[in-house]
N, C-alpha and C positions, 0 to 999 in steps of 0.2 A: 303298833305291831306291823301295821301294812309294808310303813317304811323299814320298818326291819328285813322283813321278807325279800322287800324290793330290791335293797342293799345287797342282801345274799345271794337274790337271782342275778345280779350286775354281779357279784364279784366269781359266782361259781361258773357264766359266762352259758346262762339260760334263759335270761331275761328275751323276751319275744318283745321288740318294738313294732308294734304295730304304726303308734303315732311318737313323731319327734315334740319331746316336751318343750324343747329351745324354738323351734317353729310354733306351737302352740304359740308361745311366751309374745312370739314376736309378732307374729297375727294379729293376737288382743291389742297390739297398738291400733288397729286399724278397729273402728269401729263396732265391734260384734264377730269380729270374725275370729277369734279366739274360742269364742263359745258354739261358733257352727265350726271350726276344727275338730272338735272333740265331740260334735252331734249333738248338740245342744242349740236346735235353732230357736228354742222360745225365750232361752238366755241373749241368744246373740241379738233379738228384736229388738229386748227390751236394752242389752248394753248402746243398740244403735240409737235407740230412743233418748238413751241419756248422754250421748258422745258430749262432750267430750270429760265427763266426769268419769263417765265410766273405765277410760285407761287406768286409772288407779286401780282395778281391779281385773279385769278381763285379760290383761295377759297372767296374773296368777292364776287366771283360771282354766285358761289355756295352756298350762304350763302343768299344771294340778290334775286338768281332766286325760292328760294325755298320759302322763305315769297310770292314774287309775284306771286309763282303758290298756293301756301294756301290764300293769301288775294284775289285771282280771284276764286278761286271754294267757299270759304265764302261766299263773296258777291254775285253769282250767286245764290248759295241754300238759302239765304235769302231772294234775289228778286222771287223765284218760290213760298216760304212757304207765303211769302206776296201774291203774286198777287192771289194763291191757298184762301188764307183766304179771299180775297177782291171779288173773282167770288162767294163762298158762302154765304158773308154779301150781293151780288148782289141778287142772287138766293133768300134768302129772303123775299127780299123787292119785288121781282118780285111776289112771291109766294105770298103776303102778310101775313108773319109770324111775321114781323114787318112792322114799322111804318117807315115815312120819317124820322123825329126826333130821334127814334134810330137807324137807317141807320146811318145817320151824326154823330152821338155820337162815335157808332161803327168802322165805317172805320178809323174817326180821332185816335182812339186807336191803328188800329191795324197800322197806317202810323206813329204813336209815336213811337211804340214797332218795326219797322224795321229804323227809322229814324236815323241813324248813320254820 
């Protein structure tokens, strides 16, 4: 599902890179540092511990933890700009600036436009 998501947010042009998964990828050649890329230094000890076995796996993991730390700060600052947008359609209707009927119109819009 994630990689779904992840796809969507790359194609709909939302996706927040915080960290590059190709840097990740290519870090993990180097000893551990694939896994302190992605904040994982008790990964990276043990990848340094086992160099040079560990390249078979530390750049997938570098590669892996850097989508997982961009597909979790995406999906976080998308859930903020939604529930942001849904306390002003609140505000609103509270305020009476609209009506029940565009309330309901409203929110269903803005729950489509974060529905991923």
């Amino acid at each position: 599902m994630e990689k779904r998501e992840y796809a969507a947010f790359e194609h709909d042009g939302v996706l927040i890179e915080e960290k590059n998964p190709t840097v990740g990828a290519v870090l993990g050649i180097l000893p551990g540092f694939g896994s302190f890329y992605v904040g994982e230094p008790g990964y990276g000890i043990i990848n340094l511990l086992f160099w040079p076995v560990s390249i078979l796996w530390d750049p997938v993991s570098g590669y892996d933890g850097s989508k997982s730390i961009n597909y979790d700060i995406t999906k976080y600052q998308l859930n903020k700009e939604k529930e942001k947008k849904l306390t002003i359609l609140a505000d609103k209707l509270t305020t009476n600036q609209i009506n029940s009927n565009q309330y309901i119109v409203e929110k269903t819009a803005i729950e489509q436009q974060y529905n991923y």
